[in-house]
N, C-alpha and C positions, 0 to 999 in steps of 0.2 A: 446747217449745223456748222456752226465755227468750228475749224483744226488748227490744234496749238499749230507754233511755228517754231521750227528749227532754225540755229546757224551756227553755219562753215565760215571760220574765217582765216585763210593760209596767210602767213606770216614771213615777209622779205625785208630786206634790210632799207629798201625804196617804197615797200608797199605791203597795201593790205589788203589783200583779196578776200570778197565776201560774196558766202551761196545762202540764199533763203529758199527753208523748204517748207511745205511742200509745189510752191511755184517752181522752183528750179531758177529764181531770177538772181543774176548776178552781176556785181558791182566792186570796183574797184576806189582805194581813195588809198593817198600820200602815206606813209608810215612816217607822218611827223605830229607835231601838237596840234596841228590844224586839223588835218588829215583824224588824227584818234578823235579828235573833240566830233567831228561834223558822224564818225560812224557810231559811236555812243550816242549821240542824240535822236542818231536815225533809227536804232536799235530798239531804245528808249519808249519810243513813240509806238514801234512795232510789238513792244510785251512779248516777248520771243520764251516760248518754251524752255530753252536750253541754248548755251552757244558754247563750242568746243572751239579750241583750240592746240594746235600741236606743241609740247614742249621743245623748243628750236635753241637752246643753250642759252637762254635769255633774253632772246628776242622779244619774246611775248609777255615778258613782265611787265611792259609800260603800259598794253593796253590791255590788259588782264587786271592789270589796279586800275585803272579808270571805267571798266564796267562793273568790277565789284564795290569803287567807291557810289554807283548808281542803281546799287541794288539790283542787278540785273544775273542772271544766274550761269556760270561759267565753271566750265569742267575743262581741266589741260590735261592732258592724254600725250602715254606713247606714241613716238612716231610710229614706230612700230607694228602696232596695233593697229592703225589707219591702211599701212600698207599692206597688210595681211587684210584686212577689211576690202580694200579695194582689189587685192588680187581675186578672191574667192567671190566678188561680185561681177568680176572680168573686167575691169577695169587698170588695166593696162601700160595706158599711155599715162603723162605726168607734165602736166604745167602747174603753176601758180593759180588758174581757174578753173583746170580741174580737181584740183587738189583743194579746194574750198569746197569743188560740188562732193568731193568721196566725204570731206569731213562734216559737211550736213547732213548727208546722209547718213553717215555714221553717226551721230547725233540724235538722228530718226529713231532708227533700230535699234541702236544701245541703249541708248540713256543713261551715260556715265552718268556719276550720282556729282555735282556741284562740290566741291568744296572751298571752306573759308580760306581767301588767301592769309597769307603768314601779313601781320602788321608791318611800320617802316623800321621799327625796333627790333625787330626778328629779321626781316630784310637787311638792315645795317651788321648786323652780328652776320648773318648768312655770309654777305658778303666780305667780311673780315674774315673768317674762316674758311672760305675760300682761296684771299687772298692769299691766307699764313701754309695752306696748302701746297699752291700754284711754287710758293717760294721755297718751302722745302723741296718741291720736287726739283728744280732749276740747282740746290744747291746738292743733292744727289747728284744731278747729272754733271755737273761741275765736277765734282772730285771723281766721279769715273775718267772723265778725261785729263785729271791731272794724274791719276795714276798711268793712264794710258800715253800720256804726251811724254816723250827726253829731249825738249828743247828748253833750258832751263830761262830763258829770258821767255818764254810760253807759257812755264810753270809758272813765272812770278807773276804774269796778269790773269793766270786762273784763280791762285791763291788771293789776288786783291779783290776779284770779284764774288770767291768764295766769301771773303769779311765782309763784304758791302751788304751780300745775299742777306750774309747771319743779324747783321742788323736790322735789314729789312724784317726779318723774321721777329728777332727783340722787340721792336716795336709792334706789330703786329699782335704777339701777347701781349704787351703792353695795352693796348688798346681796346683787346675784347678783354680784359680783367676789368677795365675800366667801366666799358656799357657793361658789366654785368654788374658790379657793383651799386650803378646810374640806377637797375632796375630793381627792386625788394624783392620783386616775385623772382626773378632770373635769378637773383643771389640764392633765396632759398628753393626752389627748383636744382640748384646746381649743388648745393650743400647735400640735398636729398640724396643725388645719385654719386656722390663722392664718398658719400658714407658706406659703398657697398663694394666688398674686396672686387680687386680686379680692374674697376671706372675710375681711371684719372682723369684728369685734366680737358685732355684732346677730346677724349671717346664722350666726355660731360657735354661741353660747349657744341661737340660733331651734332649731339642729339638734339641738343636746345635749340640749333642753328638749320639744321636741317631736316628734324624730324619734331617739328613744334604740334603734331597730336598725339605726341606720346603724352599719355594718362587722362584725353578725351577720349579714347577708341579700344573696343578689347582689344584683348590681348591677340586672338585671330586675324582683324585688320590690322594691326600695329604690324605685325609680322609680315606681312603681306607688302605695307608699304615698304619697309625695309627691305625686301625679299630676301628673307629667308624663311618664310609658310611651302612645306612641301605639297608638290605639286602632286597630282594621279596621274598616271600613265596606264589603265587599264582597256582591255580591251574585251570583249565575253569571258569566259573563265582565265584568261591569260591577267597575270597580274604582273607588270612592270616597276621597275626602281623606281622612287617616289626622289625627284629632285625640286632644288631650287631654282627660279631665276628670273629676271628683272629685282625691278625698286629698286632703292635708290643706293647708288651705288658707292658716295661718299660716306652714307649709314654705315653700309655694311662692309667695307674696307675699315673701320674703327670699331666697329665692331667684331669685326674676327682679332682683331687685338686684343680689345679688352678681354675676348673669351679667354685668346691664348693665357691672359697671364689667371683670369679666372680660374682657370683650369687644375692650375697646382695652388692658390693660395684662399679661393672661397670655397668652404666646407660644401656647399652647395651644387657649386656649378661641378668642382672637382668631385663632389659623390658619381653624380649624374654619367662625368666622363670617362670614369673610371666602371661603373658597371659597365656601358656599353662598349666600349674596349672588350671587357671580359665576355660580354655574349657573343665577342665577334666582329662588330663593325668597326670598318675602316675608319682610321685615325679622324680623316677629312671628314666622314659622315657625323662621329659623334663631337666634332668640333663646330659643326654645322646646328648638331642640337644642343652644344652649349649657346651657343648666340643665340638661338631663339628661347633658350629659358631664361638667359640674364636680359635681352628685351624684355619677356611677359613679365618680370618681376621688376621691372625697373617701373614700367607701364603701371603697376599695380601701386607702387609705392607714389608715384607722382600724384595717380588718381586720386588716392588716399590721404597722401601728406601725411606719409609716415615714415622715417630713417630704416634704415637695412634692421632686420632682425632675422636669423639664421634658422631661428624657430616657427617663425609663423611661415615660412613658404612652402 
């Protein structure tokens, strides 16, 4: 009887270590063009069940698009998750080959579900929004050390690096206004979720860019990927605080914004915040369930392809 076949494949900035399960064989090859091409081929050829890989801050994006440009089925997974996987199987120790063998085997057991990667046009915005990120953040920390510095010939090449940052940034909007416009569907994708108090700008493009199955997925996975879907903490009749946590984290930092300002100016989200206030829960808790109702309904509108309407949700 044939058994599908798993694969582990751990991701270094020189290499790629790969486990096929259920042999336990493992094989090492280059993390360069050559390197990705000869282990896709090999993969290929082998029709693999599944192949996981860890999300490693971008490492795994080159060959993560070249197995799924081959059809081939690919799940990226918390580290996280792997590590917690490998402790509770004892699994202890931690190299580059072992760490292919936990995530075949992880692979085995789980069976995270595959999903589509984001295209290059999703990818390119990703990485603009990103970038316009990374720069705001640089240009916050700037001005905390110009308030912090009294050496005034120190202040004057913070203050130039502060201007150089903000241009960096200018251009940056500049830039993803532009691919959005490039694209009809992204323009009216983005029109959609503009039209609903609360979603400007940042928190529009944050979702398009980083959260590209909002309005393929209910509204329970959408939530989930975001993290913010509460969690159980129950144990026999003992019932625990239900919290959040993982997903993605550039989501849901733009999105606790948009709730904030949702909060006082969408008829909606501000009902929602304001009864739970009154039953009692803490500010944090029902600001938590505003961001997961202006996801569900943001999710719903995309799905639909229908602008904000205050009455239908």
């Amino acid at each position: 009887m044939h058994s599908e076949l798993y694969v582990g494949v751990d991701i270094s900035k020189q290499h790629l270590d790969a486990c096929l399960q259920p042999s336990g064989r493992t094989w090492r090859e280059t993390n360069d063009a050559s390197g990705r091409t000869r282990l896709v081929t090999h993969l290929k050829e082998l029709t693999p069940a599944l192949i996981v890989l860890e999300a490693t801050g971008g490492l795994e994006r080159a060959i993560a698009a070249e197995l799924a440009a081959e059809n081939l089925p690919v799940a990226i997974v918390n580290p996280r998750q792997c590590r917690d996987f490998a402790r509770a199987t004892g699994r202890l120790a931690k190299t580059d080959r072992l760490d292919s063998i936990t995530l075949a085997l992880f692979a085995q057991a789980v069976k995270p579900t595959p999903r589509a990667l984001p295209d290059e046009a999703t990818r390119h915005l990703r990485a603009l929004t990103t970038r316009r990120r990374q720069v705001i953040e640089m240009i916050t920390s700037e001005n905390n050390r110009l308030l912090a510095c009294d050496d005034e010939r120190v202040r004057e090449r913070i203050r130039e690096h502060i201007k150089y940052l903000s241009e960096e940034r200018d251009d940056a909007d500049e830039e993803i206004t532009r691919a959005l416009k490039e694209s009809g569907v992204w323009r009216e994708r983005e029109q959609l979720l503009l039209s609903v108090p609360g979603v400007g700008p940042v928190l529009a493009r944050t979702l398009l860019a980083e959260l590209p199955e909002l309005g393929r997925l209910a509204g329970k996975q959408v939530s989930a990927l975001a993290g913010v879907a509460p969690m159980s903490k129950d144990s026999g009749a003992w019932r625990g605080k239900r919290f959040v946590q993982g997903g993605r984290g550039e989501v849901r930092a733009a999105l606790y914004m948009g709730a904030l300002v949702a909060s006082r100016h969408n008829p909606v989200i501000k009902s929602l915040y304001e009864r739970l206030r009154e039953a009692g829960k803490p500010g944090k808790v029902a600001l938590v369930a505003c961001m997961r109702k202006l996801l569900v309904i943001l999710n719903a509108m995309l799905r639909d392809n229908t602008p904000w309407n205050p009455h239908t949700t």
